[in-house]
C-alpha positions in Angstrom: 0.0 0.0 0.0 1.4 3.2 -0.9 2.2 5.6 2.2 0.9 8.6 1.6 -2.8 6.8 0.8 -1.6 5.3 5.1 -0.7 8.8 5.6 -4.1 10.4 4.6 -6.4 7.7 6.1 -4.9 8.2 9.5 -5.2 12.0 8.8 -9.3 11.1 8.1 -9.1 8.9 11.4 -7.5 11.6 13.4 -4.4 9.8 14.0 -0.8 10.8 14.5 1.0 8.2 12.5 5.2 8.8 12.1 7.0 7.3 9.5 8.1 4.1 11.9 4.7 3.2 12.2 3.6 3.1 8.4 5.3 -0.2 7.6 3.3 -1.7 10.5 0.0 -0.2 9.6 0.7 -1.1 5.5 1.2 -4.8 6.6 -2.4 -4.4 9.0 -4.1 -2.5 6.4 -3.0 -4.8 3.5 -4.5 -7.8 5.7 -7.6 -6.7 6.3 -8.2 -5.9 3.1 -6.9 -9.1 2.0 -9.6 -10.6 4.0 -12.5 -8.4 3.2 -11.8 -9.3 -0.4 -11.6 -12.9 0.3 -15.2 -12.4 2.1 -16.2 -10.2 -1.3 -15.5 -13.7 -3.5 -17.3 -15.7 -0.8 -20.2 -13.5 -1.4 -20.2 -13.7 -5.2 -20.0 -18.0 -5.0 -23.0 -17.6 -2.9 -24.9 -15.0 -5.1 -24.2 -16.7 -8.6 -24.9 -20.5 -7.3 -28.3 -18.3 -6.4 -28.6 -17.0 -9.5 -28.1 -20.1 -11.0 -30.7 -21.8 -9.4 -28.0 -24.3 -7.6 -28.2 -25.1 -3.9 -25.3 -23.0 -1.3 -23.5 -25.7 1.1 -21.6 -23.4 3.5 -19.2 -25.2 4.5 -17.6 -25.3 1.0 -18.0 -21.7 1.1 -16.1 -21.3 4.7 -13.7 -24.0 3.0 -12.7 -22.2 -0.3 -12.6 -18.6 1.6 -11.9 -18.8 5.0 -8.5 -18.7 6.8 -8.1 -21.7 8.7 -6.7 -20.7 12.2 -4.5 -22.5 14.0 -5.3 -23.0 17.9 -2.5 -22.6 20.2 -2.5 -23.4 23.8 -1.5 -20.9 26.4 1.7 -21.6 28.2 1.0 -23.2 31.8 2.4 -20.7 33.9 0.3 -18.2 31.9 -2.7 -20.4 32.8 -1.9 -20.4 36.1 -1.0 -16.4 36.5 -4.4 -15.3 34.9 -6.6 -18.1 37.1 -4.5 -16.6 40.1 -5.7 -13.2 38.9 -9.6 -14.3 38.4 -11.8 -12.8 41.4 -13.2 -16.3 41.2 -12.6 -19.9 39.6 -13.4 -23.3 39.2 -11.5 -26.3 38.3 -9.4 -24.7 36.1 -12.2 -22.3 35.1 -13.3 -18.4 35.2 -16.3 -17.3 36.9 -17.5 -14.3 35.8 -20.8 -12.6 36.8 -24.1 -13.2 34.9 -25.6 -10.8 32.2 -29.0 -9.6 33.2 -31.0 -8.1 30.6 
């Protein structure tokens, strides 16, 4: 992406970008538009198998469009910090209050 098109969207944001942040924000913004257009094709399978009268299976949509993420497991002592930090848990669990509506 070119930097003064990063320059002039943080301008329109009301951000105060300096020239060591740009390569950062480039890579971000570069993703996220990477993505959106990956979720742009999904859309157009969906709308022409539509149009074309065909049944839409989801999961080959999600399969053909989707970035398949990669679960990592938190490091133990991490675990154990953040449970230690919890007001209240349980078994290895986080108790957090109820949402009343």
């Amino acid at each position: 992406m070119d930097k003064e098109i990063i320059k002039k969207l943080a301008q329109l944001a009301k951000l105060k970008v300096d020239d060591s942040e740009i390569e950062i924000y480039d890579y971000q913004l570069s993703a996220v538009l990477h993505h959106l257009d990956s979720l742009a094709g999904a859309i157009d399978l969906i709308n022409n198998k539509y149009d074309e009268g065909q049944e839409v299976n989801t999961n080959e949509v999600a399969d053909a469009f989707l970035a398949n993420d990669e679960v990592e497991n938190w490091p133990e002592e991490e675990i154990a910090m953040s449970l230690i930090r919890a007001h209240q848990n349980d078994d290895g669990f986080i108790i957090v209050p109820a949402i009343k509506s």
